[in-house]
N, C-alpha and C positions, 0 to 999 in steps of 0.2 A: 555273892548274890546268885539264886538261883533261878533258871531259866524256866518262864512261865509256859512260851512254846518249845517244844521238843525242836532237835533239828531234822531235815526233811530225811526221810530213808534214803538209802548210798545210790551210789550210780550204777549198783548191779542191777538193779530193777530196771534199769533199759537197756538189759539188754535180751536177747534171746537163753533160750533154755537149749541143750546139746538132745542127738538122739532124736529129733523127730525125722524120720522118713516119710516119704510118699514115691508112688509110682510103682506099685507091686502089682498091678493088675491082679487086684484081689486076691494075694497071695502064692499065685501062679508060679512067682520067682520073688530071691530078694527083693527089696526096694531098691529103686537106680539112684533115687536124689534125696536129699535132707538137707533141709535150714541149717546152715552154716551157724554152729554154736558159735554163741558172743556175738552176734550181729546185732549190729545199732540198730534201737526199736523205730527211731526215724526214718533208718534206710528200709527195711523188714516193711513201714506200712508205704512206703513208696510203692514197693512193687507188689504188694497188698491190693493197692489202689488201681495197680493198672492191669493186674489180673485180675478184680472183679469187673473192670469199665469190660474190659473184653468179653466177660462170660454175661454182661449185661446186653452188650451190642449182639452177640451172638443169640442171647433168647430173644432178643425184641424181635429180630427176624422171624425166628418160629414163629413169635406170636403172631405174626401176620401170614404168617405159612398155611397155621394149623385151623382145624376145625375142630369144632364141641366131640367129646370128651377132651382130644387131647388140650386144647386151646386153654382151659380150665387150668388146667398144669400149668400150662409155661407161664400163663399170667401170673400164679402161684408162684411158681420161681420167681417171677419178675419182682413180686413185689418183696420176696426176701434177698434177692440182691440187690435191691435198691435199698434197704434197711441197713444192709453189710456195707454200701459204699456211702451212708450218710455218715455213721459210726466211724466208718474209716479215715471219713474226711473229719471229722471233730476233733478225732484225735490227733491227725496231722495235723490243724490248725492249734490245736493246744500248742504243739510242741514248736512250731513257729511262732505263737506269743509269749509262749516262754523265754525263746533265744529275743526276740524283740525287748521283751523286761527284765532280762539278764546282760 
């Protein structure tokens, strides 16, 4: 008998991809750090989530710092890392109702 759903894609998809760097100060020098290849995509949006909660806490400050033009900006920012840490959170809830219905 032939299966009408396919089965789901393997468990390499959760994981990280190798070779991403950052911390080069714009290329000044190597890069210092990179995502640990093969990190669980769970663990990855964990600290995903709390590096953006920090760089959210840290503009909302500006935004009460600054004045017009710059204020324009960080509100700007503000509302693209609030868009990064809803997505963020969707996804870490995915993967929490998954392990719940598995």
């Amino acid at each position: 008998m032939k299966k009408i759903v396919p089965d789901p894609p393997a468990s390499t998809l959760r994981r990280t991809v190798p070779h991403i760097h950052f911390g080069s100060c714009n290329g000044a020098h190597p890069p210092v750090f990179s995502v640990h290849p093969a990190a669980d995509i769970d663990d990855a949006l964990v600290h995903l989530s709390a590096a953006l909660t920090s760089a959210f806490e840290t503009n909302a400050q500006l935004c009460e710092m600054l004045s017009r033009p710059l204020e324009d900006l960080a509100w700007a920012t503000w509302q693209s890392l609030e868009i990064c840490q809803a997505l963020t959170e969707a996804l870490r809830n995915r993967g929490e109702q998954a392990q719940a219905q598995g």
